[in-house]
C-alpha positions as CSV (number, residue, x, y, z in Angstrom):
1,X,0.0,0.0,0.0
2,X,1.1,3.6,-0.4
3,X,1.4,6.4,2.1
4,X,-0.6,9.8,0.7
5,X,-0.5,12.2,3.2
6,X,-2.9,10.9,6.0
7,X,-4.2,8.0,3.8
8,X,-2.9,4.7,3.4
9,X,-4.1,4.3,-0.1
10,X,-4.1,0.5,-2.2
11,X,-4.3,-0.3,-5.6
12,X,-6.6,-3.2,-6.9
13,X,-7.1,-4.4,-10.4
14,X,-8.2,-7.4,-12.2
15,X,-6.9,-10.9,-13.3
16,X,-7.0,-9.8,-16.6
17,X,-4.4,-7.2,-16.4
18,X,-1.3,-9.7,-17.3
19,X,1.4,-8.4,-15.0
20,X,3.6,-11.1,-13.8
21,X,3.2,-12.1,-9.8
22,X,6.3,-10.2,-9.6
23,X,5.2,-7.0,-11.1
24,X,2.3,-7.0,-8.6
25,X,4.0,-7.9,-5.5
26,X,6.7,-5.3,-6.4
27,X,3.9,-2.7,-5.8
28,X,1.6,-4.4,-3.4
29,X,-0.9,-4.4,-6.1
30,X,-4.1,-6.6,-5.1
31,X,-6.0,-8.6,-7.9
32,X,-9.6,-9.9,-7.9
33,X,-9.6,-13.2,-9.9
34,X,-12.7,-13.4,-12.8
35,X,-13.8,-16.9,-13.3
36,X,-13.7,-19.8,-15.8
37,X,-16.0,-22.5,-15.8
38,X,-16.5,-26.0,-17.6
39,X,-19.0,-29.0,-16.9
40,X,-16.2,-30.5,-14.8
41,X,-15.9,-27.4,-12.7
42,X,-15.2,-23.9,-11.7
43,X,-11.7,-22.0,-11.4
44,X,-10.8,-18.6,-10.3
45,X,-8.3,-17.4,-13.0
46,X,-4.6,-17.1,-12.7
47,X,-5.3,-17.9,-9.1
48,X,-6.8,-21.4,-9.2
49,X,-6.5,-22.6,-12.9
50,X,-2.9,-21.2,-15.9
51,X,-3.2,-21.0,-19.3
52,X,-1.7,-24.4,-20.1
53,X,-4.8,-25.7,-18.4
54,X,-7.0,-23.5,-20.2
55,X,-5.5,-24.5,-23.8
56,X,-6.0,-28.1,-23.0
57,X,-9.7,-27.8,-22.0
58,X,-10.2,-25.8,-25.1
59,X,-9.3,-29.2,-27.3
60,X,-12.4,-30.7,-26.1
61,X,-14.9,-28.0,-24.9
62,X,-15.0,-24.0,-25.0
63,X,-15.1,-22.6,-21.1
64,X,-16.9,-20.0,-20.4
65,X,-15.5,-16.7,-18.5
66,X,-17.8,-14.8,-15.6
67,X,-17.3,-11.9,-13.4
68,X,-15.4,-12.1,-10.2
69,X,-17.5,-13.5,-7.5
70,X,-18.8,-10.4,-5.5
71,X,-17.9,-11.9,-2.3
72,X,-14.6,-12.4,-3.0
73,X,-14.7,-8.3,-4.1
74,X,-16.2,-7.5,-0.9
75,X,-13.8,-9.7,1.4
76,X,-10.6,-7.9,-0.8
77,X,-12.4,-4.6,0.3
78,X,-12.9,-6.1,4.3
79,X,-8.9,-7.6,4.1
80,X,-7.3,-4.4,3.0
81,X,-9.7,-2.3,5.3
82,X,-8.7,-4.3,8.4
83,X,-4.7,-4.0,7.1
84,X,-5.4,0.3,7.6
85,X,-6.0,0.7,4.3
86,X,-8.2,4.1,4.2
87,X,-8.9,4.7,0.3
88,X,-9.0,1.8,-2.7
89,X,-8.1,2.8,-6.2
90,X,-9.6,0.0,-7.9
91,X,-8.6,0.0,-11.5
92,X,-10.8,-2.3,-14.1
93,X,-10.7,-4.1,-17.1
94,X,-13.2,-2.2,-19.9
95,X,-16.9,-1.9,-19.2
96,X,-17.3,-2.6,-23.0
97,X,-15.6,-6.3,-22.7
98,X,-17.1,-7.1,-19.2
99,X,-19.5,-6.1,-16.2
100,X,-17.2,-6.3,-14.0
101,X,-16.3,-2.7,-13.8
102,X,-20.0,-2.5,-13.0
103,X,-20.2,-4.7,-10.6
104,X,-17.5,-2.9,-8.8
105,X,-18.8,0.3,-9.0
106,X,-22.0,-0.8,-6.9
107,X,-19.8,-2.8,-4.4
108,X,-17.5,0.1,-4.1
109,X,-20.2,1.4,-1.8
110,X,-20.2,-0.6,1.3
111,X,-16.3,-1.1,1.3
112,X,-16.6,1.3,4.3
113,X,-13.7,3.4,3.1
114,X,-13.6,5.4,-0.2
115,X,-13.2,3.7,-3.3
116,X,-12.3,5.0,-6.9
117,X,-13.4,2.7,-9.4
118,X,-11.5,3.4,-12.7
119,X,-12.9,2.2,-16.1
120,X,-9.5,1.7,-17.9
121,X,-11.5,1.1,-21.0
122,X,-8.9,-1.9,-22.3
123,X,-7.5,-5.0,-20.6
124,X,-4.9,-7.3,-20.8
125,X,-1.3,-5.4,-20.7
126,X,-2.9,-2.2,-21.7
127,X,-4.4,-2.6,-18.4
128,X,-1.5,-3.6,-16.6
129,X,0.7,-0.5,-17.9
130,X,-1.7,1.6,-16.3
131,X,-1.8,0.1,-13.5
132,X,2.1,0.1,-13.6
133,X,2.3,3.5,-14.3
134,X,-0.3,4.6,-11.2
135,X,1.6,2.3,-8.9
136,X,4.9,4.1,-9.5
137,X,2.9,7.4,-9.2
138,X,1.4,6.7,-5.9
139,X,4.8,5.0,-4.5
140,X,6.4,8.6,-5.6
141,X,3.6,10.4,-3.6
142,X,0.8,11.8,-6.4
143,X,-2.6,11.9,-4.6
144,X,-5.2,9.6,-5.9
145,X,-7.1,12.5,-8.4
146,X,-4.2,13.3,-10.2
147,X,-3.3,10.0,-10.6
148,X,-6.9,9.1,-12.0
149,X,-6.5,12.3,-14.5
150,X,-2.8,10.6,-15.3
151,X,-4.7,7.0,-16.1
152,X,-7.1,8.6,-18.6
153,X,-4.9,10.8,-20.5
154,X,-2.2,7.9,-20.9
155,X,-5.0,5.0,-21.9
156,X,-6.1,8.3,-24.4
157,X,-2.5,8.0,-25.9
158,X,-1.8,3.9,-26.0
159,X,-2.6,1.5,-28.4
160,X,-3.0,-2.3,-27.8
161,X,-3.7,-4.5,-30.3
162,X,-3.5,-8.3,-31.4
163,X,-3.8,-10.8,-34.0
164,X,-5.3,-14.2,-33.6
165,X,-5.4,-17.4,-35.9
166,X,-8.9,-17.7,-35.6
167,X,-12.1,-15.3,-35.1
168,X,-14.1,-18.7,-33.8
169,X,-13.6,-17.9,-30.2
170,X,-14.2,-14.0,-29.9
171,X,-17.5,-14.9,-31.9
172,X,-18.8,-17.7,-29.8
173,X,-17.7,-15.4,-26.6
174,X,-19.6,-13.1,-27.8
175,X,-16.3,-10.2,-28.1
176,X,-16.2,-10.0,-31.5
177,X,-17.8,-5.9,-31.3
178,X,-16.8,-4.2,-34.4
179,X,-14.8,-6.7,-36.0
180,X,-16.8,-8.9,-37.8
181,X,-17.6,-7.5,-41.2
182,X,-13.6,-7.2,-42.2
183,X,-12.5,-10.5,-42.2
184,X,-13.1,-13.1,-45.9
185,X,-12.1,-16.8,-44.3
186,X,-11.7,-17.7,-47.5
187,X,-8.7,-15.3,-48.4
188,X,-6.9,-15.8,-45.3
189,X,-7.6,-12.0,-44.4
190,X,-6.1,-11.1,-40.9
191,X,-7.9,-8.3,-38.6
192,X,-5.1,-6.4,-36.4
193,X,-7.5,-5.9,-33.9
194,X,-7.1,-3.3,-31.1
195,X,-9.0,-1.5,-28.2
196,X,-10.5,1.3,-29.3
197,X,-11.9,4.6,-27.5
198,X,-15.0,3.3,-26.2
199,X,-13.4,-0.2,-24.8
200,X,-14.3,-2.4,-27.3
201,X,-12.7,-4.3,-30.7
202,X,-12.4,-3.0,-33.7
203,X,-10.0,-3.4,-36.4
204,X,-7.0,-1.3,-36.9
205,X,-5.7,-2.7,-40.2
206,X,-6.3,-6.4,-42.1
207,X,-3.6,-8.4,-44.3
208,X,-3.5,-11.5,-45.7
209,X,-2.1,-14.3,-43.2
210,X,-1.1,-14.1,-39.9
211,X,2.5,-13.0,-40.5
212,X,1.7,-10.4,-42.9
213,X,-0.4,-8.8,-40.2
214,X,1.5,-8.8,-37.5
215,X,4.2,-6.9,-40.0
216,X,1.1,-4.5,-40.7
217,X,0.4,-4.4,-36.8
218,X,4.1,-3.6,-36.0
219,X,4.1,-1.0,-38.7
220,X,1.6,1.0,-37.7
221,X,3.4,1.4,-33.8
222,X,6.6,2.1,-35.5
223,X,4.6,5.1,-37.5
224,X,2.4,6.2,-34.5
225,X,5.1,6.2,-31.9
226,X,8.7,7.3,-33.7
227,X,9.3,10.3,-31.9
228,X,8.2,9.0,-28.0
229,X,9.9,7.1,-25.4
230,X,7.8,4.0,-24.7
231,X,6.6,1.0,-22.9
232,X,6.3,-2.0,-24.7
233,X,4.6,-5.2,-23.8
234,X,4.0,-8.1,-25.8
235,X,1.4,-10.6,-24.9
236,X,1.1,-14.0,-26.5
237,X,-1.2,-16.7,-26.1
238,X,1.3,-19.9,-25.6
239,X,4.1,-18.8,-28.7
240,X,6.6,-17.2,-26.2
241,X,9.4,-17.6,-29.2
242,X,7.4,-15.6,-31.5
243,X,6.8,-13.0,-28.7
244,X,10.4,-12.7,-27.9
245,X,11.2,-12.0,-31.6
246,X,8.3,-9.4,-31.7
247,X,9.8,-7.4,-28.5
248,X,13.3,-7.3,-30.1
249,X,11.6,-6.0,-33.2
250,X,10.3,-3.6,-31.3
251,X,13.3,-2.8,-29.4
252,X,15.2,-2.4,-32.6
253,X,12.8,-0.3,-34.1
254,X,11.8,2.2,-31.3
255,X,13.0,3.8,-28.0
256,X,11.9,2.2,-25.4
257,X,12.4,2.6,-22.0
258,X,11.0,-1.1,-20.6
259,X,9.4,-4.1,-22.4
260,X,8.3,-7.0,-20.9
261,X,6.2,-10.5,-22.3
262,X,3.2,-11.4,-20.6
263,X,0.9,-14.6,-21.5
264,X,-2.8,-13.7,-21.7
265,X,-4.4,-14.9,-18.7
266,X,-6.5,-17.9,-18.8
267,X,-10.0,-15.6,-19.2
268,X,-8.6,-13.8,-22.1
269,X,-7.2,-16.9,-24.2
270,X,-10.6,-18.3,-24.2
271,X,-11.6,-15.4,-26.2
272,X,-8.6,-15.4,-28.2
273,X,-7.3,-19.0,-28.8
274,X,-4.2,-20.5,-28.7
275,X,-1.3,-18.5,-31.0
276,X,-2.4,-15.2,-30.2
277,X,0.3,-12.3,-30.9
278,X,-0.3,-8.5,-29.5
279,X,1.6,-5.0,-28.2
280,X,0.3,-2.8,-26.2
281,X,2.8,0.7,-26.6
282,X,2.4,3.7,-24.0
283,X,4.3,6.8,-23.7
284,X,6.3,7.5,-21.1
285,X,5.7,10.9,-20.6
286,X,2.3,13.2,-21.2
């Protein structure tokens, strides 16, 4: 937790932000677990149930993802209270790819201490850099409003997008939001797909084949960002070779201050599949 003045202020975000265990417990940073859920059972994700797991079930039956269990939300809220813990910034995944920045929000009201319930509109590590970058903020001493303004005028400037080998699993998940209409199976067409304004997918760019549009996907960071000092992460789902050669490619080609490789969590690679390539880029300085 973090000293502000008289508060003792901690930060909170979900599973699906992809920062390592040691990126969280650098910063003291809490996480509430969504769930996954077969006929054989039920897992809280990331802290029950890893993405090998998840890759495996997918071979014989699609899980299905669900909000954090409320009670686990409220006893999170009750833990940190009783640790002196007098104001929660509780930053969430986008309100346009789940309810659980919803459900938050009305939960947020019998915490018993204040709580700011952010809508980062984007997940994954385009969550977890902001919740990197508001961790280093409040451990430096920036009260809780300024760093909420920070959050929203960085997630305004940062782009996070992905390719996938197949649409099949963002369609039957019911993500597939703007994405649909681009995309002719039959030519091999390849949506970069990103998170736009509102929180939701859309598609960036298109190629045909995978490689070709994760050159198309790196092309347009390369254009967008060539004159800022960045953070780089690189999310894959199970291809950490391909993701290593991405973040040198990235390295190479811009300046960047820190890049790290993150899997998707379990939640997000049902959505996305197995093979799954992405970068989320954010400037260092507004």
């Amino acid at each position: 937790m973090f000293r502000i003045g008289e508060d003792l202020v901690a930060l909170v975000t979900d599973s699906a932000c992809d920062l390592s265990d040691a990126q969280l417990q650098r910063y003291d940073i809490r996480l509430v677990s969504l769930r996954i859920a077969t006929t054989k059972g039920e897992w809280r994700d990331r802290a029950e149930i890893q993405p090998e797991k998840v890759y495996e079930m997918m071979q014989t039956e699609l899980p299905k993802t669900s909000l954090p269990l409320p009670e686990d939300v409220t006893r999170l809220y009750r833990e940190l209270r009783e640790e002196g813990c007098t104001r929660i910034l509780h930053i969430a995944m986008s309100s346009g790819l789940s309810g659980t920045y919803n459900m938050v929000r009305m939960l947020s009201g019998d915490a018993g201490i204040p709580v700011d319930v952010v809508d980062s509109q984007t997940l994954s590590c385009g969550l977890g850099l902001l919740v990197l970058d508001a961790a280093e903020c409040l451990d430096g001493g920036m009260d809780v409003p300024s760093v909420i303004a920070r959050v929203r005028k960085l997630r305004s400037r940062q782009l996070g997008t992905f390719v996938i080998r197949t649409l099949e699993y963002l369609r039957k998940g019911g993500r597939i939001g703007l994405v649909e209409g681009v995309v002719g199976s039959l030519l091999q067409i390849k949506p970069v797909i990103f998170v736009n304004a509102d929180g939701v997918y859309q598609t960036l760019v298109k190629a045909r084949g995978f490689t070709k549009a994760v050159d198309a996907m790196s092309a347009e960071f390369f254009r967008r960002y060539e004159s800022d000092r960045v953070r780089v992460a690189i999310v894959h789902g199970n291809v950490p070779e391909e993701a290593e050669q991405l973040r040198q490619r990235f390295c190479e080609s811009l300046d960047v201050a820190e890049s790290f490789i993150s899997p998707v969590s379990p939640a997000l690679a049902i959505h996305t599949g197995l093979g799954l390539l992405g970068a989320i880029v954010q400037p260092c300085e507004m």
